[in-house]
C-alpha positions as semicolon CSV with decimal commas, in nm:
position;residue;x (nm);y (nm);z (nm)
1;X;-2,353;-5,814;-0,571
2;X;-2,483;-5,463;-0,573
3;X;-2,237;-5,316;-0,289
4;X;-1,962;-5,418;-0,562
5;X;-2,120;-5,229;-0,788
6;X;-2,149;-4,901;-0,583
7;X;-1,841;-4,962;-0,439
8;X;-1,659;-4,947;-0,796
9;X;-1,880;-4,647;-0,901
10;X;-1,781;-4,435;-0,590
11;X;-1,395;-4,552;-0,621
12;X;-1,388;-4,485;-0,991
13;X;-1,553;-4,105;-0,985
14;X;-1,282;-4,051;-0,648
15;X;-1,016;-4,139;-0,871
16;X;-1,089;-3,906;-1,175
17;X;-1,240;-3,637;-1,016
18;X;-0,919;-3,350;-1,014
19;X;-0,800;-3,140;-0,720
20;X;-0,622;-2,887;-0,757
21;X;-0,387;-2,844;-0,438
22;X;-0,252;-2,522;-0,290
23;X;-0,061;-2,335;-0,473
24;X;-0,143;-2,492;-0,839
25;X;-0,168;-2,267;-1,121
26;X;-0,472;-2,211;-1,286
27;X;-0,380;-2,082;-1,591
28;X;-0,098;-1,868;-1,804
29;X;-0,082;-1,594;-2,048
30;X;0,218;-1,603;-2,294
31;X;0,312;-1,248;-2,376
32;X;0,269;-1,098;-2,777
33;X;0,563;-1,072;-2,987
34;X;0,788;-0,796;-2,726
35;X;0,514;-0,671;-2,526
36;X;0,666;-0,782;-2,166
37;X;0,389;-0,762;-1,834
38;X;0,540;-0,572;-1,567
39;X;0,333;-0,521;-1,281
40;X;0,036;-0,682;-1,196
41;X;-0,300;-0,610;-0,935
42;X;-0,549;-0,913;-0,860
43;X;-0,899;-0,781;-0,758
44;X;-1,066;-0,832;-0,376
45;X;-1,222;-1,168;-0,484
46;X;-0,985;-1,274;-0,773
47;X;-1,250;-1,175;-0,982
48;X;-0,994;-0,947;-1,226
49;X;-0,657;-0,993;-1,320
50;X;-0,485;-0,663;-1,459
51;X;-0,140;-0,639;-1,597
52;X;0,071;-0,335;-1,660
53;X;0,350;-0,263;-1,951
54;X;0,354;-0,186;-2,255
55;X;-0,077;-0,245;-2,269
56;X;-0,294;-0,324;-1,980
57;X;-0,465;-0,652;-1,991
58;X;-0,745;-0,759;-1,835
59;X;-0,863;-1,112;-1,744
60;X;-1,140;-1,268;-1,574
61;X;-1,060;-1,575;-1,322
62;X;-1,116;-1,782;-1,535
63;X;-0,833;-1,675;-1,784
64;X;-1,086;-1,508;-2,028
65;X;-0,914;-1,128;-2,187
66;X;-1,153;-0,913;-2,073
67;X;-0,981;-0,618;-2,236
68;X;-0,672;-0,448;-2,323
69;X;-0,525;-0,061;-2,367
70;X;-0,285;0,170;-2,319
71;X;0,052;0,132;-2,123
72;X;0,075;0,146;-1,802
73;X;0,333;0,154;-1,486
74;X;0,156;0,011;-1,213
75;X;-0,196;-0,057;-1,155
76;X;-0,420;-0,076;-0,786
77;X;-0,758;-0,187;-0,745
78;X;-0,986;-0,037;-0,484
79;X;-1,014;-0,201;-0,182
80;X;-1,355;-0,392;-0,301
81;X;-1,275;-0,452;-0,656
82;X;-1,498;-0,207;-0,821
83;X;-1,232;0,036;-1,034
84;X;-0,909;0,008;-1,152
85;X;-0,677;0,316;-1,096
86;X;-0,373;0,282;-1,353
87;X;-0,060;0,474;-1,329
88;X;0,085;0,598;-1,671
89;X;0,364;0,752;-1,867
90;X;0,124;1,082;-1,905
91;X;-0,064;1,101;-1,596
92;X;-0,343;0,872;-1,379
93;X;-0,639;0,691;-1,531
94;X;-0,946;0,554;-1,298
95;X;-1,136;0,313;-1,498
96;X;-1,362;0,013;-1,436
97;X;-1,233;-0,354;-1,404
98;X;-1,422;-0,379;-1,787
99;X;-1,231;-0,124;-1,945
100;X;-1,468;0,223;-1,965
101;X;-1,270;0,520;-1,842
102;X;-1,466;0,740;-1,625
103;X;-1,144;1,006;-1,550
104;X;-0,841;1,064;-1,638
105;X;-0,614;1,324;-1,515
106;X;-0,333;1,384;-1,816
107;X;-0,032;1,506;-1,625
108;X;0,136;1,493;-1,948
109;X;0,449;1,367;-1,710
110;X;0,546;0,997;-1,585
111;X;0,311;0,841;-1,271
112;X;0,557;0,695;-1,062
113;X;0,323;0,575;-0,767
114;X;-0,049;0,565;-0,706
115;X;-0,236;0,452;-0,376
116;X;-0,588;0,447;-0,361
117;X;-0,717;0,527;0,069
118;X;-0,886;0,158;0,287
119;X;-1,210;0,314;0,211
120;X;-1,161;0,338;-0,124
121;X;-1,278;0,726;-0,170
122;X;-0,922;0,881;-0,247
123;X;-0,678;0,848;-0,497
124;X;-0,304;1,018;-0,459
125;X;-0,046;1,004;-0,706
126;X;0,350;1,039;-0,764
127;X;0,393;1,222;-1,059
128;X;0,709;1,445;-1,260
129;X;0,507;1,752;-1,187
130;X;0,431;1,679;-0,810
131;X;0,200;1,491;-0,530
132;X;-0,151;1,501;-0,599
133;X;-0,464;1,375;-0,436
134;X;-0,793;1,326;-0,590
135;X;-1,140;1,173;-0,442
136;X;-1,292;0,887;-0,648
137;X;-1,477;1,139;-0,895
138;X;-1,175;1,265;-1,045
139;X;-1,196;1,616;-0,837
140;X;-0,814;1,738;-0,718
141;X;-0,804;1,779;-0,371
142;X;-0,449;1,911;-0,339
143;X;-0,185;1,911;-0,514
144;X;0,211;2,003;-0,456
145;X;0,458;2,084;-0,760
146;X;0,711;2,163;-0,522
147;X;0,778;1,813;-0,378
148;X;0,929;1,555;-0,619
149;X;0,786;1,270;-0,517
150;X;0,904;0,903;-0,584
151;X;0,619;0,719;-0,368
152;X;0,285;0,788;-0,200
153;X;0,068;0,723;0,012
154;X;-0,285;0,808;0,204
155;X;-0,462;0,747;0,504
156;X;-0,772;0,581;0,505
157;X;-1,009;0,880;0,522
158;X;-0,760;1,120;0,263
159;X;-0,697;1,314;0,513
160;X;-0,319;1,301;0,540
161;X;-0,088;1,223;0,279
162;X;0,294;1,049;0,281
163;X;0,529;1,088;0,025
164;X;0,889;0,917;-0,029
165;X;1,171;1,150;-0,242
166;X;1,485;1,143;-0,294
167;X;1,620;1,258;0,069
168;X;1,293;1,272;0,247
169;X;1,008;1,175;0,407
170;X;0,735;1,409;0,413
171;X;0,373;1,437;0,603
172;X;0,084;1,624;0,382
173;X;-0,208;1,738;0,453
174;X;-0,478;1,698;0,229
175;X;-0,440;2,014;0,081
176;X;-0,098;1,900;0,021
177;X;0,010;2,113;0,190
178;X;0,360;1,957;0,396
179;X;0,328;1,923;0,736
180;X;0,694;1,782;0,840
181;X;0,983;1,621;0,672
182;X;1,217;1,336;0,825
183;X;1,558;1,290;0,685
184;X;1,627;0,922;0,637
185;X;2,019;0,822;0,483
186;X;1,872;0,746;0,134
187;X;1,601;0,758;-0,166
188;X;1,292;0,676;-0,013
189;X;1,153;0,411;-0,265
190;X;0,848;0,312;-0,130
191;X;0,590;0,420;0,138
192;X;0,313;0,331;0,347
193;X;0,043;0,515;0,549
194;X;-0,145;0,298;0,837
195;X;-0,465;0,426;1,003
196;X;-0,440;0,201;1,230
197;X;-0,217;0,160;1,411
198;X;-0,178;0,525;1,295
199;X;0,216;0,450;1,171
200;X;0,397;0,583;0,813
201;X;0,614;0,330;0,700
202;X;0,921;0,416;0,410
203;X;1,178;0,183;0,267
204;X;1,515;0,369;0,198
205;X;1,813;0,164;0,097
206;X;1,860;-0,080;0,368
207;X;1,623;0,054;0,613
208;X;1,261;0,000;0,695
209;X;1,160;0,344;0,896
210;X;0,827;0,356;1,079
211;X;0,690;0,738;1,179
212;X;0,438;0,844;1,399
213;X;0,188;1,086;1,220
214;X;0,305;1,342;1,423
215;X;0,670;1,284;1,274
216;X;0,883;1,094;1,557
217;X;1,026;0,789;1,488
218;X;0,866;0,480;1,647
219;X;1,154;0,172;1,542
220;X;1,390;0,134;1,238
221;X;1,483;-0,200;1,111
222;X;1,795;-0,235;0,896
223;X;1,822;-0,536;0,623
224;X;2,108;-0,664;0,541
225;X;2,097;-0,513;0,192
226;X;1,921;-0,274;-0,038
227;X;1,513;-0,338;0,053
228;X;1,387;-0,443;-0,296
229;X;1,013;-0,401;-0,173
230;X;0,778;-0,421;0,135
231;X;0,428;-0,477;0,197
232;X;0,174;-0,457;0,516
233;X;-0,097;-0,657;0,609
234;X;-0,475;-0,460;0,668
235;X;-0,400;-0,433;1,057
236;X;-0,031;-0,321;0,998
237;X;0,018;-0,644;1,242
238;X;0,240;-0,805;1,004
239;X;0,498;-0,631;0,745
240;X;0,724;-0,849;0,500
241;X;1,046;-0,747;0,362
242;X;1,226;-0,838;0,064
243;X;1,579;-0,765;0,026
244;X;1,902;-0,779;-0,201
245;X;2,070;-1,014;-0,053
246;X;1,807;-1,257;-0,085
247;X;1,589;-1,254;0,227
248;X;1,258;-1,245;0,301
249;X;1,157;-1,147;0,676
250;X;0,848;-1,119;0,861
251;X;0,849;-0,832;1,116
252;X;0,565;-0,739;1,349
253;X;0,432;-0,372;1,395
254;X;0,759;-0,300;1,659
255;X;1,009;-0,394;1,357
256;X;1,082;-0,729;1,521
257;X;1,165;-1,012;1,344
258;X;0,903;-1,267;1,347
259;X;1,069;-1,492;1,082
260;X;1,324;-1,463;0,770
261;X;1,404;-1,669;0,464
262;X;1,622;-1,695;0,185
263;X;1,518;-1,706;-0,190
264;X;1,875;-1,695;-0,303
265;X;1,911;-1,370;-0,470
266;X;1,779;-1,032;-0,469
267;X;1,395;-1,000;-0,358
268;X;1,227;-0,725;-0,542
269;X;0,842;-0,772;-0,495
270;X;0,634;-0,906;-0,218
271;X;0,259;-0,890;-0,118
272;X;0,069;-1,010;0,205
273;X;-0,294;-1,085;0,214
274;X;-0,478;-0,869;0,393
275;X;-0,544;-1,080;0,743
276;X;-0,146;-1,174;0,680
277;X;-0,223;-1,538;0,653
278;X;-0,028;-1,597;0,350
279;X;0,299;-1,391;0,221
280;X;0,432;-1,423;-0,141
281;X;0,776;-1,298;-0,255
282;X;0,964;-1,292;-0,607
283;X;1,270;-1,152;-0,764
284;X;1,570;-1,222;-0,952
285;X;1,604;-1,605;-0,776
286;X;1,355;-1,740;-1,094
287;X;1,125;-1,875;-0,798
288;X;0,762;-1,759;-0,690
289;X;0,722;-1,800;-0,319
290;X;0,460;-1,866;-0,121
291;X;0,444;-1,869;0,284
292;X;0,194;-1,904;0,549
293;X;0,133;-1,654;0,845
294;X;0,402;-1,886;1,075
295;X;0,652;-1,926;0,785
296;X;0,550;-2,265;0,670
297;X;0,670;-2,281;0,291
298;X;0,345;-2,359;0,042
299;X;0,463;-2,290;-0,239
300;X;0,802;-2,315;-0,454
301;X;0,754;-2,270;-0,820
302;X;1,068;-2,208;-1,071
303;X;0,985;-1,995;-1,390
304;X;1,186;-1,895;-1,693
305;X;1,281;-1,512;-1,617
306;X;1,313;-1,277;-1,297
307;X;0,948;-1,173;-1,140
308;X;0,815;-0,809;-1,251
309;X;0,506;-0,836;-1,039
310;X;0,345;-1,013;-0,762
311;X;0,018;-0,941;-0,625
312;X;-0,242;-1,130;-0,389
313;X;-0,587;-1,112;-0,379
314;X;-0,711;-0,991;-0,014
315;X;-0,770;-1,297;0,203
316;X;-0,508;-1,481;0,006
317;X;-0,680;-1,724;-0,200
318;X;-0,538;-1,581;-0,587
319;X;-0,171;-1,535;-0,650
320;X;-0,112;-1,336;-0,948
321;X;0,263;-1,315;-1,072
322;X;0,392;-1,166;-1,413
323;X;0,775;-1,309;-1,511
324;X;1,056;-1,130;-1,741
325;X;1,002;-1,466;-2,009
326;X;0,625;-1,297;-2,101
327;X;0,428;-1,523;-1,862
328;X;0,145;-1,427;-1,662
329;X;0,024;-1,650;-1,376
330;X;-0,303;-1,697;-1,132
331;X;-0,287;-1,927;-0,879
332;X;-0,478;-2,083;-0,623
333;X;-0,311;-2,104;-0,300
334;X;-0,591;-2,310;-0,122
335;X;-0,731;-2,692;-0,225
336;X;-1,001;-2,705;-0,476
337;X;-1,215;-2,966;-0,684
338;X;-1,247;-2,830;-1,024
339;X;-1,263;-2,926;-1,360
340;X;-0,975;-2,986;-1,615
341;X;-0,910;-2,711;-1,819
342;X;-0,973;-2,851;-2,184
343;X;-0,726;-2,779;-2,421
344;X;-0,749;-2,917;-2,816
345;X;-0,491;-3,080;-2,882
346;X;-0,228;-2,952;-3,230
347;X;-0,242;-3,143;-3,585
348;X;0,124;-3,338;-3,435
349;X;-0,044;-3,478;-3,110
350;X;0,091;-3,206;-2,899
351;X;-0,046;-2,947;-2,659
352;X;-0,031;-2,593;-2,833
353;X;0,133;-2,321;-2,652
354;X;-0,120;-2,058;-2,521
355;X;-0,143;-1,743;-2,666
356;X;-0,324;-1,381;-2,632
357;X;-0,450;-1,176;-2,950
358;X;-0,267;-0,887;-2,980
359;X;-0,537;-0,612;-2,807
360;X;-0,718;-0,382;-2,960
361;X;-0,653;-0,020;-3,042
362;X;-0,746;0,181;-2,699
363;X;-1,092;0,302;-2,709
364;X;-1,188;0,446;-2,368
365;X;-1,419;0,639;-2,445
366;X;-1,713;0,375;-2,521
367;X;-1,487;0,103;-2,411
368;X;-1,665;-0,275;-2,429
369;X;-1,537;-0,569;-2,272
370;X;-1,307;-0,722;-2,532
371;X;-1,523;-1,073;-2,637
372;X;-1,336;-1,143;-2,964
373;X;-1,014;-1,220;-2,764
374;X;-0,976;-1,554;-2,670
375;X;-0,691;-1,642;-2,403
376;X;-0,575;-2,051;-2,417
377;X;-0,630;-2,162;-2,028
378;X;-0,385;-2,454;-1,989
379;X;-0,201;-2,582;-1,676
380;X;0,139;-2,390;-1,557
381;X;0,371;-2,619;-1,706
382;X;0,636;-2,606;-1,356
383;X;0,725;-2,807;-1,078
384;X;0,397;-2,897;-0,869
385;X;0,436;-2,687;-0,535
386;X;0,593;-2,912;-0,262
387;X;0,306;-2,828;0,002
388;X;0,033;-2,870;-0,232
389;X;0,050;-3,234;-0,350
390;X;0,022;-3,382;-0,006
391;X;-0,341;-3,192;0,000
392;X;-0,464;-3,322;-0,304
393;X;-0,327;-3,696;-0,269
394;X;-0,517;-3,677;0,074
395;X;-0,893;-3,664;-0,132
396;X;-0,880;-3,978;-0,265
397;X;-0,756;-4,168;-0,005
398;X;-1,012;-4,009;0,261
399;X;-1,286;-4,109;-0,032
400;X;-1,180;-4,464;-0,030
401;X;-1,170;-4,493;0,334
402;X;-1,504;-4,354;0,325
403;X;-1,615;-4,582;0,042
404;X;-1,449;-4,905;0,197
405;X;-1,718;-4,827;0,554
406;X;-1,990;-4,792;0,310
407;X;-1,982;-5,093;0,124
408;X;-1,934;-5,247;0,511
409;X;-2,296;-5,202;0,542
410;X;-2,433;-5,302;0,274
């Protein structure tokens, strides 16, 4: 009689015990009254979510507002998680993921474009008054007021510097101090320096351009249409290109085509993880997309608005996305037992729309994490990704398989 019993008791916690699958939102953040997230960084761990716009916000994993401040453009973590470097309408901040400022370098013009060096030590910045670098204390390294720059980047040791403009492409030393220019046929709108393979990658209108350091050019690939955005794996091994038209291709480091897809209208952010085992992709198709290494589709989740921001933690397992409807995402792309986020239920039976206190006034000086803010965690009300249920359904039935050759022996 007793192997009945067990038998029941192992079936029953099987069947209520929840998985979330690949790809499955964990929670959402509705957006205050106007204030619209733009872009968005997830930490090395998925530890922090920040979001840019009108105010940064900061949440834990978990969904909990950690804090929230001033405006802000675009926002990178260091390579380990352990400050936050936010680009502004009046210059660059460098803060921790809790909110205390420990520099801040007022420009009193726009940051376009900040990139923060692999090792984490150096900080260089697009701004209306020119390219400068800085090293993680705050001290300026070099700076150029002659270059306009519209993106940046730096190699892993700060030693070198790239920057996009309008007509060029130009190599900097860390003085700032140029060192060549290359002429592609457009506004260079984004760049990328790689230590290794030493390689300076710039998107200009339909082009992808890879440079050697010392200025020739190694390949070109050519899109279709306008390149909305690109973005590099660790080992530069694997690059992924958005573009207008739609398509999202996979190149290796010789600008070959590895694979391409189609999202169905203009691509304008992407992110790989950093061993290039999972690509994500977003844009003006109202879709978040989510691809393995080999092309494999994971995820396809509609949303309510075009995607402002897109951002993957570094081996891949957080997706964080921020939509034009006020929604902020995290998601886990990989299969996970957890528990069910509890959410009271309204006065009419129904479940209440999550929302986010308005954040406090910025205080950066003695800033605190933000404890009297409390975000509602509730599931991503969207289409389950098609890859994902498979995984989960696959749990129970392995635990009654194993259940069934238990009770066997009894």
């Amino acid at each position: 009689m007793h192997r009945f019993v067990v038998f029941g008791i192992m079936l029953l916690v099987l069947l209520v015990t929840p998985v979330v699958a690949a790809g499955e939102p964990i929670w959402v953040v509705h957006a205050v009254g106007t204030e619209i997230p733009a872009g968005i960084a997830v930490s090395a761990n998925g530890t922090y979510v920040a979001v840019g716009g009108d105010r940064i916000s900061v949440y834990s994993r978990a969904g909990e507002k950690i804090w929230g401040g001033f405006q802000a453009t675009e926002l990178v973590f260091s390579p380990q998680g352990e400050y936050l470097v936010a680009a502004t309408d009046g210059g660059v901040r460098f803060l921790l993921p809790t909110g205390r400022s420990l520099w801040n370098d007022d420009e009193r013009a726009p940051c376009t474009d900040i990139a923060v060096s692999r090792d984490g030590d150096y900080v260089a910045a697009a701004t209306g008054k020119g390219a400068v670098l800085y090293n993680s204390a705050g001290e300026v390294l070099g700076r150029n007021a002659t270059i306009q720059p519209i993106s940046i980047g730096v190699s892993r040791d700060g030693t070198l510097v790239a920057v996009g403009t309008k007509d060029r492409i130009a190599l900097a030393n860390r003085s700032m101090e140029p060192l060549w220019e290359y002429a592609p046929y457009g506004s260079v709108s984004e760049i990328f320096y790689s230590s290794s393979p030493p390689m300076i990658l710039a998107s200009a209108d339909n082009g992808l351009f890879a440079l050697h350091p010392s200025g020739s050019l190694l390949w070109q690939f050519l899109a279709r249409d306008t390149i909305g955005d690109f973005a590099v794996s660790a080992d530069a091994l694997s690059i992924v290109v958005g573009s207008r038209d739609g398509s999202i291709s996979l190149l290796n480091n010789g600008g070959q085509t590895i694979w391409e897809r189609q999202s169905g209208d203009w691509v304008t952010h992407v992110d790989i993880s950093q061993d290039g085992s999972f690509i994500a992709a977003g844009g003006n198709a109202r879709r978040i997309l989510l691809f393995a290494r080999n092309g494999t589709a994971l995820m396809d989740t509609p949303v309510n608005g075009w995607v402002r921001g897109i951002a993957l933690s570094q081996e891949g397992d957080y997706l964080g996305v921020t939509v034009g409807d006020g929604n902020t995402y995290l998601f886990s792309t990989t299969p996970s037992v957890s528990p069910t986020p509890s959410v009271a239920p309204s006065p009419s039976g129904t479940t209440p729309s999550p929302t986010v206190s308005p954040p406090p006034e910025e205080t950066m000086t003695q800033a605190t994490p933000n404890t009297s803010v409390t975000t509602v965690v509730t599931p991503v009300p969207v289409t389950t990704p098609r890859a994902g249920a498979p995984a989960a359904m696959l749990v129970p039935i392995f635990g009654a398989v194993l259940a069934v050759r238990i009770w066997r022996k009894f």
